[in-house]
DRENBAFI-532417 format. One record per residue (C-alpha): residue in three letters; x, y, z. Coordinates in steps of 0.05 Angstrom, whole numbers, plus 5000, padded with zeros to 4 digits. Each point is the difference from the previous one (the first is absolute). Layout:
# residues N
r = ALA; X = X; Y = Y; Z = Z
...
END
This chain:
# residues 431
r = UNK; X = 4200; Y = 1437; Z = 8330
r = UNK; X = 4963; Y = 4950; Z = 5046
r = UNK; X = 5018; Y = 5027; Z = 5064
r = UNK; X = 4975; Y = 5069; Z = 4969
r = UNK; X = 4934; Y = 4977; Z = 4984
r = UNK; X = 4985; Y = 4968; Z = 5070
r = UNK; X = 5020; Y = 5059; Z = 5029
r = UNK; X = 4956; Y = 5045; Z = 4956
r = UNK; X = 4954; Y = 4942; Z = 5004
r = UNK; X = 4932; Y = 5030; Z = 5038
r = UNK; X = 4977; Y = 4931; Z = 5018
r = UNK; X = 5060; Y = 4971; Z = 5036
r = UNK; X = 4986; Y = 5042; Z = 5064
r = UNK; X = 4929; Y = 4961; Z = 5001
r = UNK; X = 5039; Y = 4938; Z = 4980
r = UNK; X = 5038; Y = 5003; Z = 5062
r = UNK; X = 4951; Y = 5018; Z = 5047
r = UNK; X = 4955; Y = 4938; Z = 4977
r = UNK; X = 5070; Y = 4955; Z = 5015
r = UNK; X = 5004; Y = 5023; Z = 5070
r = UNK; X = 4925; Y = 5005; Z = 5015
r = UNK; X = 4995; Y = 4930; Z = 4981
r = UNK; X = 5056; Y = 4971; Z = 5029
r = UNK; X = 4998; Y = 5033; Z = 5064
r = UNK; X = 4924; Y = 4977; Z = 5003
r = UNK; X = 5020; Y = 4925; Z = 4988
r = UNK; X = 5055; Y = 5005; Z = 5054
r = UNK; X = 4961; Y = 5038; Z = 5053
r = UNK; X = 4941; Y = 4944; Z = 4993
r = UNK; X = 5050; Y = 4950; Z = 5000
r = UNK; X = 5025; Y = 5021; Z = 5061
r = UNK; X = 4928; Y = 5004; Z = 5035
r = UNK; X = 4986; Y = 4932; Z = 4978
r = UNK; X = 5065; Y = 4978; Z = 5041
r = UNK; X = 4971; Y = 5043; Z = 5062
r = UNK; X = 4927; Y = 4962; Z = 4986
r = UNK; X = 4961; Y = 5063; Z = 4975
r = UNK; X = 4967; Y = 5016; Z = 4946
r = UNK; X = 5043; Y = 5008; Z = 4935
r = UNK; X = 4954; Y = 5072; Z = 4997
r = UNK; X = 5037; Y = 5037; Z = 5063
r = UNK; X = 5068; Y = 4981; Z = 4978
r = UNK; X = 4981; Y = 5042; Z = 4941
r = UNK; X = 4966; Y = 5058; Z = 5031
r = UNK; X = 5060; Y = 4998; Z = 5048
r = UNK; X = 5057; Y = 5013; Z = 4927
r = UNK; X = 4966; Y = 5058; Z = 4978
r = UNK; X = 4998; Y = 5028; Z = 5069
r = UNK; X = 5080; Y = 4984; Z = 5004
r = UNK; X = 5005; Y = 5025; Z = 4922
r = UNK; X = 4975; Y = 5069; Z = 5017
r = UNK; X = 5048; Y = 5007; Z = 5066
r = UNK; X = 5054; Y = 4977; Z = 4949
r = UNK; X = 4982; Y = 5052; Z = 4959
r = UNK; X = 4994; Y = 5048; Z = 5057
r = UNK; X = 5073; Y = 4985; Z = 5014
r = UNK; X = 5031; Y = 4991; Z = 4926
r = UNK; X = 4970; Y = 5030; Z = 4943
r = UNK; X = 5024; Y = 4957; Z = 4958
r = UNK; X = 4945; Y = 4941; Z = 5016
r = UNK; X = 4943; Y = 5022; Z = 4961
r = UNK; X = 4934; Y = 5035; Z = 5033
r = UNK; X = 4955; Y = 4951; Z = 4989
r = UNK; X = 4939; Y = 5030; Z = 5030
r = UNK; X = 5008; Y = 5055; Z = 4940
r = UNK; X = 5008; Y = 4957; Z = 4955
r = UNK; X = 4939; Y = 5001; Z = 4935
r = UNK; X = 5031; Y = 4930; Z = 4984
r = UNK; X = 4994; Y = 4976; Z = 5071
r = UNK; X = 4925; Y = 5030; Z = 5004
r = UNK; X = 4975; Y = 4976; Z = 4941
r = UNK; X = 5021; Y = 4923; Z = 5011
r = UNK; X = 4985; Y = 4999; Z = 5070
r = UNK; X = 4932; Y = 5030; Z = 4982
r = UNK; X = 4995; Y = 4947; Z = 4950
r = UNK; X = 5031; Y = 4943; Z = 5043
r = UNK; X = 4939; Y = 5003; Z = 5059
r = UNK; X = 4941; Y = 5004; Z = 4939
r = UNK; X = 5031; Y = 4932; Z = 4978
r = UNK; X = 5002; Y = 4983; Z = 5063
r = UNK; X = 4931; Y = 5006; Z = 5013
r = UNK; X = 4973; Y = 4978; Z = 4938
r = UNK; X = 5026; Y = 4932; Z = 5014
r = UNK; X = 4967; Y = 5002; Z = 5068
r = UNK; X = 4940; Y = 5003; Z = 4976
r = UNK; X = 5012; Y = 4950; Z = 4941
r = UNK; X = 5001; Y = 4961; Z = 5065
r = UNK; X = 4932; Y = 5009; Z = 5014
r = UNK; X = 4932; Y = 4999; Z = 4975
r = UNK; X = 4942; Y = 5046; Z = 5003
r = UNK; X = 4954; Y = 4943; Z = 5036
r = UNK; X = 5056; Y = 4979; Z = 5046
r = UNK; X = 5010; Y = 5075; Z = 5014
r = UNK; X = 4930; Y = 5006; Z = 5015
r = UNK; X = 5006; Y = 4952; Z = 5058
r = UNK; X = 5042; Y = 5043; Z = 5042
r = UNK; X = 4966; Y = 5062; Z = 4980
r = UNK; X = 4963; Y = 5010; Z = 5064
r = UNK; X = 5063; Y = 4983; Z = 5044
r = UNK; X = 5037; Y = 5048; Z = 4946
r = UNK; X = 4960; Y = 5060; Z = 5024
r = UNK; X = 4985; Y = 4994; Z = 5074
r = UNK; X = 5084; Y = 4984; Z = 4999
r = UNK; X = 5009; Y = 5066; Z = 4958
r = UNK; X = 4950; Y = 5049; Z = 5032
r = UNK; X = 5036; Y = 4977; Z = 5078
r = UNK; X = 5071; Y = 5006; Z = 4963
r = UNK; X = 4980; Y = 5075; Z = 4978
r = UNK; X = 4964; Y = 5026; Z = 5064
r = UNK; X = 5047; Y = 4970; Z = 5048
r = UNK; X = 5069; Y = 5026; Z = 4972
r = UNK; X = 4970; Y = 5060; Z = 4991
r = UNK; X = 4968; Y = 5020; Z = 5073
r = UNK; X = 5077; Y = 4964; Z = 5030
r = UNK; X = 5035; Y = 5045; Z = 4956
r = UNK; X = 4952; Y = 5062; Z = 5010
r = UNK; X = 5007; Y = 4984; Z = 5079
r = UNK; X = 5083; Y = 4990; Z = 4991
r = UNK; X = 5006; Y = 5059; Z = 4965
r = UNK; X = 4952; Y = 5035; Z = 5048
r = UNK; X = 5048; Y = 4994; Z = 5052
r = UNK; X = 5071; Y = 4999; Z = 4973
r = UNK; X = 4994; Y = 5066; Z = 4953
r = UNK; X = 5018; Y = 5071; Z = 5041
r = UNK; X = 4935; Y = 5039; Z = 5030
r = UNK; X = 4974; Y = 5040; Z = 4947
r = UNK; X = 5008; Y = 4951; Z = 4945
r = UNK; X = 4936; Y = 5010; Z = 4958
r = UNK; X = 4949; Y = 4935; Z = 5003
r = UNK; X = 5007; Y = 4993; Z = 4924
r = UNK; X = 5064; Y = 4973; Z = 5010
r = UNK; X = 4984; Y = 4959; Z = 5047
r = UNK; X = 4944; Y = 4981; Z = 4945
r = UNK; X = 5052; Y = 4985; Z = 4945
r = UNK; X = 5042; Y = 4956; Z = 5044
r = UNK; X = 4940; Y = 4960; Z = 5019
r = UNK; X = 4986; Y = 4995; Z = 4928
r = UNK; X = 5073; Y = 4977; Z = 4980
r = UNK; X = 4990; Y = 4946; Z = 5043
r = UNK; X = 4944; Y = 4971; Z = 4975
r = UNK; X = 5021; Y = 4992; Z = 4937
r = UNK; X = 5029; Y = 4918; Z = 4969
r = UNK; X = 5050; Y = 4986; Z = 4949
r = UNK; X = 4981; Y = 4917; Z = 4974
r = UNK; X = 5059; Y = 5008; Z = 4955
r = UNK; X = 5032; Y = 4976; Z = 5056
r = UNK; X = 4961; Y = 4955; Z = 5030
r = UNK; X = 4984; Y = 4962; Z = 4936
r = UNK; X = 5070; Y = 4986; Z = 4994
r = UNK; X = 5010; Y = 4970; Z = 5061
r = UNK; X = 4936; Y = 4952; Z = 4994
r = UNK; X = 5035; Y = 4983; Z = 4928
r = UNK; X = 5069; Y = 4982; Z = 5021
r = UNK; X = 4957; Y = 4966; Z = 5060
r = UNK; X = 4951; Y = 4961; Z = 4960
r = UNK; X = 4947; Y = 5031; Z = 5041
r = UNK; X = 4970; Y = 5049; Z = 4935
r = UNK; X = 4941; Y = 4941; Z = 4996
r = UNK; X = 4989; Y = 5002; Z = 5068
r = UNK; X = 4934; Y = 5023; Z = 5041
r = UNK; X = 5043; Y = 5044; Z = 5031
r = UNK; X = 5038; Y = 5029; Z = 4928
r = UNK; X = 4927; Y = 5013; Z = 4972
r = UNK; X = 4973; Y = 5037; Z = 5061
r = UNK; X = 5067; Y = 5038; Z = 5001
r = UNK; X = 4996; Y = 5013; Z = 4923
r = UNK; X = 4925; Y = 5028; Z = 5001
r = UNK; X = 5007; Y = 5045; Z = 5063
r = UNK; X = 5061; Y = 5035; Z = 4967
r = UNK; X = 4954; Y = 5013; Z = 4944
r = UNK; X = 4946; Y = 5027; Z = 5040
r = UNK; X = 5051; Y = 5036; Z = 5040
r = UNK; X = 5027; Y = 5039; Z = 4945
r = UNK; X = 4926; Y = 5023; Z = 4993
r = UNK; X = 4991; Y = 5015; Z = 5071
r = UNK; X = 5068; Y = 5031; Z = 5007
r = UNK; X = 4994; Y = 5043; Z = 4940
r = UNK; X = 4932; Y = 5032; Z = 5027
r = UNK; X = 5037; Y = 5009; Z = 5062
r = UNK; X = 5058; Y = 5039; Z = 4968
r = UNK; X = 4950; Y = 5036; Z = 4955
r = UNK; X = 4962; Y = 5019; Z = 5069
r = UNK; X = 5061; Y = 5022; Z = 5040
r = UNK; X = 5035; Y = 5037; Z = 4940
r = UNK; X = 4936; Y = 5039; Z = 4984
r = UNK; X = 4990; Y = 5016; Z = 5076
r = UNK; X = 5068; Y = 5042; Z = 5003
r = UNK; X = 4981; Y = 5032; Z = 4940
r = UNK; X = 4940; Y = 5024; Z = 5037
r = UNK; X = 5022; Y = 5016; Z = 5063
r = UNK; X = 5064; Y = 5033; Z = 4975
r = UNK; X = 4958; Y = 5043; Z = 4960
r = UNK; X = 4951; Y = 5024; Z = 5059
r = UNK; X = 4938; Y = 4952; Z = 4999
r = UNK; X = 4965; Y = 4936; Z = 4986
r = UNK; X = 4942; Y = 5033; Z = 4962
r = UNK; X = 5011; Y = 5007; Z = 4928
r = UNK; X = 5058; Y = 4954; Z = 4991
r = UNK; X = 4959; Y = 4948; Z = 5054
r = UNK; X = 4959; Y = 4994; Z = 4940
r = UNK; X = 5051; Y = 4979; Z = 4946
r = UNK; X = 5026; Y = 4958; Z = 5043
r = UNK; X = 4945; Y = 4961; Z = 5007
r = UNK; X = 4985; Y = 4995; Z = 4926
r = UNK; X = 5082; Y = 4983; Z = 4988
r = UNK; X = 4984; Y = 4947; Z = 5050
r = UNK; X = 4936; Y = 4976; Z = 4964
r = UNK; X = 5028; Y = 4998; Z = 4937
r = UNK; X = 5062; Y = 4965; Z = 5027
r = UNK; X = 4964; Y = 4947; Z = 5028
r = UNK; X = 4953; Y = 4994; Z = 4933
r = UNK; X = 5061; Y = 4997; Z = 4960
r = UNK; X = 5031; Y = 4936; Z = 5032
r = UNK; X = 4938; Y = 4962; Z = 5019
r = UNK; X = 4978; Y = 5016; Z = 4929
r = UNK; X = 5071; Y = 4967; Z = 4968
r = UNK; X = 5000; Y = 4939; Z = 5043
r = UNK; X = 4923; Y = 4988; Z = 4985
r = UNK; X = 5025; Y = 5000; Z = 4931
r = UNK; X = 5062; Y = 4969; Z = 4992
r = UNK; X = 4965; Y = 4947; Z = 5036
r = UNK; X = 4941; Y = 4979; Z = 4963
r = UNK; X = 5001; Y = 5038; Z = 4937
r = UNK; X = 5076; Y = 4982; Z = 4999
r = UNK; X = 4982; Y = 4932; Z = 5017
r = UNK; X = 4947; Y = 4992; Z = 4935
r = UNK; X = 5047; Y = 5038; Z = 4956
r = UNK; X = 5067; Y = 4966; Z = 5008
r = UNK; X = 4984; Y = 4927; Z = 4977
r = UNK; X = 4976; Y = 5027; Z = 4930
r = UNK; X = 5058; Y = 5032; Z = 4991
r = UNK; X = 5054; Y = 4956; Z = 5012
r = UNK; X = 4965; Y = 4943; Z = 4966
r = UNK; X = 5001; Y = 5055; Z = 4937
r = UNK; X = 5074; Y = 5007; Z = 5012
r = UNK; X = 5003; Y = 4919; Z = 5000
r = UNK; X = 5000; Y = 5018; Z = 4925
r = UNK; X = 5061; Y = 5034; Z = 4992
r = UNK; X = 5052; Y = 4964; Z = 4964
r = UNK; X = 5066; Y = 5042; Z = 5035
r = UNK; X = 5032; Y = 4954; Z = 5046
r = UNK; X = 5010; Y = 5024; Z = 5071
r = UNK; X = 4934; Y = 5030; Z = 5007
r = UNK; X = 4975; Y = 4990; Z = 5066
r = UNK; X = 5049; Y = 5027; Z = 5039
r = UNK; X = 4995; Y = 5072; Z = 4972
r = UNK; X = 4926; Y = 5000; Z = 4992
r = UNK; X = 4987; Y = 4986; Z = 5079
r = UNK; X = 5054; Y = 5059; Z = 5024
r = UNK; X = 4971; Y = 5050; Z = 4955
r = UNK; X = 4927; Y = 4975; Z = 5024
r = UNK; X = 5039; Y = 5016; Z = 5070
r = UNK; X = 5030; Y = 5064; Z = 4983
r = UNK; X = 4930; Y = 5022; Z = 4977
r = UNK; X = 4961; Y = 4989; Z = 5066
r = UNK; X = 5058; Y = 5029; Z = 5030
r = UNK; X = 4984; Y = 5056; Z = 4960
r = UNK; X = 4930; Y = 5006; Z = 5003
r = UNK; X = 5008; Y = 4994; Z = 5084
r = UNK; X = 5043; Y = 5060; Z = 5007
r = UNK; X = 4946; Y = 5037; Z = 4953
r = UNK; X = 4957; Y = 4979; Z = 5054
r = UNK; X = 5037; Y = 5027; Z = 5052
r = UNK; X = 5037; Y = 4930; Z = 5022
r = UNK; X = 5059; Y = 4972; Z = 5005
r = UNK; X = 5020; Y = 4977; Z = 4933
r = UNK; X = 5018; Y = 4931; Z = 5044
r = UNK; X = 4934; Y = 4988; Z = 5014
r = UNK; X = 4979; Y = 4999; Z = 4925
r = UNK; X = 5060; Y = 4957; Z = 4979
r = UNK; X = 4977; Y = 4950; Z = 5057
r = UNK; X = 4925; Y = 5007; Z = 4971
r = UNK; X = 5030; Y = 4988; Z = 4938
r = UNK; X = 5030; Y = 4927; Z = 5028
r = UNK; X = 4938; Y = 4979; Z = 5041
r = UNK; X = 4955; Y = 5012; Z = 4926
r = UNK; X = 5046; Y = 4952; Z = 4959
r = UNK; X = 4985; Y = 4938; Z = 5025
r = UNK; X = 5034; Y = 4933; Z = 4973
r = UNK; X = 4931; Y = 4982; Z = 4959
r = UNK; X = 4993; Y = 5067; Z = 4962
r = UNK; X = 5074; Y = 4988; Z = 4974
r = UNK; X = 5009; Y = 4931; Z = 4993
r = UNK; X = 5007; Y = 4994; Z = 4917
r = UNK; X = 5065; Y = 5044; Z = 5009
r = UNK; X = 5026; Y = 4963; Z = 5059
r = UNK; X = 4989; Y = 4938; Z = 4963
r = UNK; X = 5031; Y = 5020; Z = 4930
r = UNK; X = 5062; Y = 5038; Z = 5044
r = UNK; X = 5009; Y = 4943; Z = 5046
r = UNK; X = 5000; Y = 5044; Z = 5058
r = UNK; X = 4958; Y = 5028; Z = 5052
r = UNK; X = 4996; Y = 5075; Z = 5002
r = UNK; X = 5018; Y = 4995; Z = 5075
r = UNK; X = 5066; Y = 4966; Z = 4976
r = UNK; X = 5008; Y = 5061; Z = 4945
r = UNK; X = 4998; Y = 5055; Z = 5049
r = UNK; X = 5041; Y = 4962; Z = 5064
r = UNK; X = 5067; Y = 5026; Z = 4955
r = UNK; X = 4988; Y = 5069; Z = 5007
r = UNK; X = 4970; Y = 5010; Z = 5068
r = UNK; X = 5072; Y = 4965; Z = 5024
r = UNK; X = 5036; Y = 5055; Z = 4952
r = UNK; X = 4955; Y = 5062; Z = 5013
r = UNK; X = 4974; Y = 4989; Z = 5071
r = UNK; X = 5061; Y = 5010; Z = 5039
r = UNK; X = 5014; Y = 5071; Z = 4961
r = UNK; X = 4942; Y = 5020; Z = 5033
r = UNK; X = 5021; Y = 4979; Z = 5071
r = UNK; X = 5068; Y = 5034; Z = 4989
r = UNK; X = 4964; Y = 5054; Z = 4978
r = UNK; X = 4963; Y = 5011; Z = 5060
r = UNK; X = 5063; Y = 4991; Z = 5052
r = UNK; X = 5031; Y = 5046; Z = 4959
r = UNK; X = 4953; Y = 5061; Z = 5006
r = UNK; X = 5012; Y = 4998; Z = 5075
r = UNK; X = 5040; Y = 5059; Z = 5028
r = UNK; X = 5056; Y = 4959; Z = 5046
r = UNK; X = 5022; Y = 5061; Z = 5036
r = UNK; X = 4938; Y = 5035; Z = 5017
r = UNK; X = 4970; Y = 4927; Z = 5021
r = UNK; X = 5057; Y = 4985; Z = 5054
r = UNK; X = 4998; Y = 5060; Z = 5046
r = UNK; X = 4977; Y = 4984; Z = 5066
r = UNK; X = 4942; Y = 5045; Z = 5009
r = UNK; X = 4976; Y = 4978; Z = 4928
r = UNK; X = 5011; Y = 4928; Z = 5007
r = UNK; X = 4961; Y = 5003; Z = 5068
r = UNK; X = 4940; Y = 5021; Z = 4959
r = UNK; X = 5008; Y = 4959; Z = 4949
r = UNK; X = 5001; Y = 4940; Z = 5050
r = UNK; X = 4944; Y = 5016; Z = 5036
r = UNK; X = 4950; Y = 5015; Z = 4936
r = UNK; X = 5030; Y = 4935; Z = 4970
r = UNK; X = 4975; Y = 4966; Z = 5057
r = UNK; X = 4931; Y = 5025; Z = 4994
r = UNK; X = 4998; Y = 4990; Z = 4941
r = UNK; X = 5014; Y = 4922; Z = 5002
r = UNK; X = 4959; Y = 4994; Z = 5066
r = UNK; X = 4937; Y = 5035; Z = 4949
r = UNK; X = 5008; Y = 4955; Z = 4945
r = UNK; X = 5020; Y = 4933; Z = 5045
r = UNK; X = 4930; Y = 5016; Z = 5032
r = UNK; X = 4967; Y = 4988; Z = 4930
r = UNK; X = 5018; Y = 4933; Z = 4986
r = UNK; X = 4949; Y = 4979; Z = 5066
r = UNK; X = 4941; Y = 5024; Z = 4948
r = UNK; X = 5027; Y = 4941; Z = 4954
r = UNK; X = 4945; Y = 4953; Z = 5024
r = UNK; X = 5004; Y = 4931; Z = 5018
r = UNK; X = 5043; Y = 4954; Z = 4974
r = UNK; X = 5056; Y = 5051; Z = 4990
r = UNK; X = 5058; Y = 5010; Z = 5029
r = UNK; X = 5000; Y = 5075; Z = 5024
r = UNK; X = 5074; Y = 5006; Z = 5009
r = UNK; X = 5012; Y = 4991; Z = 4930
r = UNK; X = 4946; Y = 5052; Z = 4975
r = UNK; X = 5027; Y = 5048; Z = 5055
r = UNK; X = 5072; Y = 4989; Z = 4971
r = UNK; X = 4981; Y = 4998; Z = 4935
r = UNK; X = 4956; Y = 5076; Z = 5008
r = UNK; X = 5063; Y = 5036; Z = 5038
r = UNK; X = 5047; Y = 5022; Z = 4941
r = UNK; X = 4985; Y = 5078; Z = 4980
r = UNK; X = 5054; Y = 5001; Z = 4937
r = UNK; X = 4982; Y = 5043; Z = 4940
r = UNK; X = 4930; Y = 5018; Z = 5022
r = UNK; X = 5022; Y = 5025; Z = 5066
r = UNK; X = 5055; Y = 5037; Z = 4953
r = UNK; X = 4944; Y = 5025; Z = 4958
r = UNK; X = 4968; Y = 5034; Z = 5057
r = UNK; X = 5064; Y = 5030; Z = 5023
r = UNK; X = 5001; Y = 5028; Z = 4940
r = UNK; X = 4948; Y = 5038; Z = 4997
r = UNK; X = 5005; Y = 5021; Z = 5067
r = UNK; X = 5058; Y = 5038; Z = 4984
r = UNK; X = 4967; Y = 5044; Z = 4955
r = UNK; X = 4958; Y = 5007; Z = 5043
r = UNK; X = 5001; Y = 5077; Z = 5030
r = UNK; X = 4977; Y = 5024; Z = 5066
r = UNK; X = 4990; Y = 5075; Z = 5012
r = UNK; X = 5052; Y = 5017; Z = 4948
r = UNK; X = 5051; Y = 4946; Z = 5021
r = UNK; X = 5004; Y = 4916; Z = 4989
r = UNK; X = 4956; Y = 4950; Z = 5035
r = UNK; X = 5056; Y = 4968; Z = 5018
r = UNK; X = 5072; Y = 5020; Z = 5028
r = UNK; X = 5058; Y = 4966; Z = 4975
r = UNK; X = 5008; Y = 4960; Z = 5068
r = UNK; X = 4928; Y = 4981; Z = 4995
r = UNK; X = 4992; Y = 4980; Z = 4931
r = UNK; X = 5077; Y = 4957; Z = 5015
r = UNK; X = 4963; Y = 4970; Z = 5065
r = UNK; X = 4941; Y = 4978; Z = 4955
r = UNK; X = 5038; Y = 4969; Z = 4952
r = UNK; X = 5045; Y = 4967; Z = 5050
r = UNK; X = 4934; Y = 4961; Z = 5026
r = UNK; X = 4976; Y = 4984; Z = 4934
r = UNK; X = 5073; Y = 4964; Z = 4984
r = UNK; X = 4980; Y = 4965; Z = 5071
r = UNK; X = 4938; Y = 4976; Z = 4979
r = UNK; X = 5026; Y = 4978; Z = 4933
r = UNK; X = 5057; Y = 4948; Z = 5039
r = UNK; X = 4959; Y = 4986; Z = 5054
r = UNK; X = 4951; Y = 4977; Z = 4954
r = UNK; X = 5030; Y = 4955; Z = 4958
r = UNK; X = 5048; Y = 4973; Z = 5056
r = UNK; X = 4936; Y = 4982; Z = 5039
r = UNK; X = 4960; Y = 4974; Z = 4950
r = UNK; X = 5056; Y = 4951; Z = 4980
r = UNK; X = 5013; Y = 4988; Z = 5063
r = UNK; X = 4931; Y = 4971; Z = 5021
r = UNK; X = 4985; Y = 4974; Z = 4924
r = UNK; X = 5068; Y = 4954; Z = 5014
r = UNK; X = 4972; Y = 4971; Z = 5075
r = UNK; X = 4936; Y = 4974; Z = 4961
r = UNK; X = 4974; Y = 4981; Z = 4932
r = UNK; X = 4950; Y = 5032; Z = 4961
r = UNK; X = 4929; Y = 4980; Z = 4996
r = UNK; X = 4981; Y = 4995; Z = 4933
r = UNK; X = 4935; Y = 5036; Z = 4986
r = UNK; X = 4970; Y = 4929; Z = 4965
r = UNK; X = 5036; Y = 4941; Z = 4980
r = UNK; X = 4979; Y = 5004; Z = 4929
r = UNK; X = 5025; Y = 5064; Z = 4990
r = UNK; X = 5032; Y = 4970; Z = 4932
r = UNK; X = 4939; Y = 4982; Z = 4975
r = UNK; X = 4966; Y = 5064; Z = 5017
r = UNK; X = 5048; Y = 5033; Z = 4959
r = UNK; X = 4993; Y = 4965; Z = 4939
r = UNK; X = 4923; Y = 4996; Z = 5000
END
């Protein structure tokens, strides 16, 4: 009778697959740690090896088709961020604002003229200039998922450097957005005969693109900023126990929300969400819970987080990403793509170290995956953007990016220590 029921049992298959996606994420950072990098590529590097696995007995799950898998991972890296910016305030934030946008606006145009030159000269002749477009614009894209766990395990998230690294990502996901929205709306154009009519919606897509983001930050920002203490000190009231801790993800999950309704990543609402709450707007439930809500969350970025990673080595195709020609390509764009981004962190200012911005700008992860994504729905005269062999090479050089990324950014974060954006950082965040 038992056996029966697990058999017929629709969650067990779920069940399992959560076993060896956790497991295999603890024992692939483990063994990273031992080779001194960052917990994060041992992880990317298991769901890469999961989906050759799979590729070679189909009895290890698929985990890159998996809704379980999706749905947590996609849940793991909004935690994730959300406790980043529980990390930071909107005045601190504010400080590196400046060096936030000059490092941004370099980390976009750079990437994207190397890749736009790379690809310029490594597709065949005949290759339309679109694609060489849509490459450029894969490149220019950042994944702080990444990098924000690297500065965590590091102890580098309060840094000068963290900050600068935290608000460029945000600004880049604008920029890099419009740029996607540009390019994507460009084939559609051309591939239909002509700029002229469709020039024109893309300039209003692009307008009201760019309205729609500045217009949610603006208000998560201040309005979010005047809203948020009134109503936590109205939840102060409730009598439930274990209040704090539910009320602050689902504040989270909203901004999340509301930023993909404005055409953002729903990260960079959950991290809007965790720069708003600041210590002084929730201290009666920290007090009466005898617990920070930093100290809340920490439990289930260490559980969900490295889903996500495995996630994202996972959706990797292994064989079309090792054949020579392919691997060549990758290589190459990988390395523009780093040398783009490394540039960026010299826009940092004074009093930063550019290395570590550089580093911490180079990983592409799920937004570069984004873009891929929609380039291969892309069509071209009746036919896809992008070739198998094209799309593989692009990918290939955005799984570059994300372990060069991390691997460099620990490495220099380890040679040096942080510089702490004020040494009453402690105080700032209680008053």
């Amino acid at each position: 009778m038992t056996l029966a029921f697990l058999v017929h049992d629709p969650l067990a298959g779920t069940l399992m697959l959560l076993a060896l996606l956790w497991l295999s994420a603890k024992v692939g950072g483990e063994l990273a740690v031992r080779l001194k990098l960052p917990a994060v590529t041992g992880e990317l590097a298991v769901g890469l090896a999961l989906t050759a696995l799979h590729r070679a007995w189909p009895l290890v799950p698929e985990v890159a088709a998996s809704p379980a898998a999706e749905l947590l991972g996609g849940l793991g890296v909004v935690v994730l961020m959300f406790a980043v910016g529980l990390e930071s305030t909107v005045p601190q934030m504010m400080k590196v604002g400046a060096a936030s946008l000059r490092v941004a606006s370099i980390g976009v145009v750079a990437p994207m003229a190397a890749g736009l030159a790379g690809a310029w000269l490594l597709l065949p002749e005949g290759a339309p200039f679109v694609l060489d477009l849509f490459i450029g614009a894969c490149l220019c894209a950042t994944s702080i998922g990444i990098s924000a766990q690297v500065l965590r395990e590091k102890g580098a998230a309060d840094s000068v450097e963290g900050r600068i690294i935290v608000g460029a990502a945000v600004v880049d996901d604008v920029l890099g957005l419009l740029v996607l929205v540009a390019v994507s709306g460009l084939v559609g154009a051309s591939a239909t005969g002509g700029l002229g009519g469709p020039g024109g919606s893309l300039g209003s897509e692009l307008a009201r693109t760019l309205l729609l983001a500045l217009g949610f930050l603006a208000a998560a920002l201040t309005l979010g900023r005047v809203a948020t203490p009134r109503l936590f000190r109205l939840a102060s009231r409730f009598r439930g126990e274990q209040v704090l801790l539910p009320l602050g993800l689902g504040f989270a999950f909203l901004l999340a929300w509301l930023g993909s309704l404005a055409g953002l990543a729903s990260i960079v609402g959950a991290y809007a969400a965790g720069l708003i709450l600041e210590p002084a707007h929730i201290v009666d439930l920290e007090h009466r819970e005898k617990h920070s809500l930093e100290e809340l969350v920490h439990p289930l970025v260490t559980v969900l987080s490295p889903l996500f990673f495995v996630l994202m080595g996972a959706k990797v195709d292994p064989t079309a990403l090792f054949r020579p020609r392919t691997l060549g390509f990758a290589a190459v764009l990988a390395l523009l793509g780093v040398a783009g981004k490394y540039v960026a962190g010299y826009t940092g200012g004074r009093g930063t170290r550019a290395a570590v911005v550089g580093w911490g700008m180079v990983p592409r992860g799920e937004v570069g995956l984004i873009f891929v994504a929609t380039g291969a729905q892309l069509q071209w005269h009746g036919t896809p953007l992008l070739s198998p062999d094209i799309q593989a090479g692009i990918i290939g050089a955005l799984l570059l990016t994300t372990v060069a990324g991390p691997v460099g950014l620990g490495w220099v974060l380890s040679r040096q220590a942080p510089k702490a954006l004020t040494t009453s950082h402690r105080r700032e965040r209680e008053g």
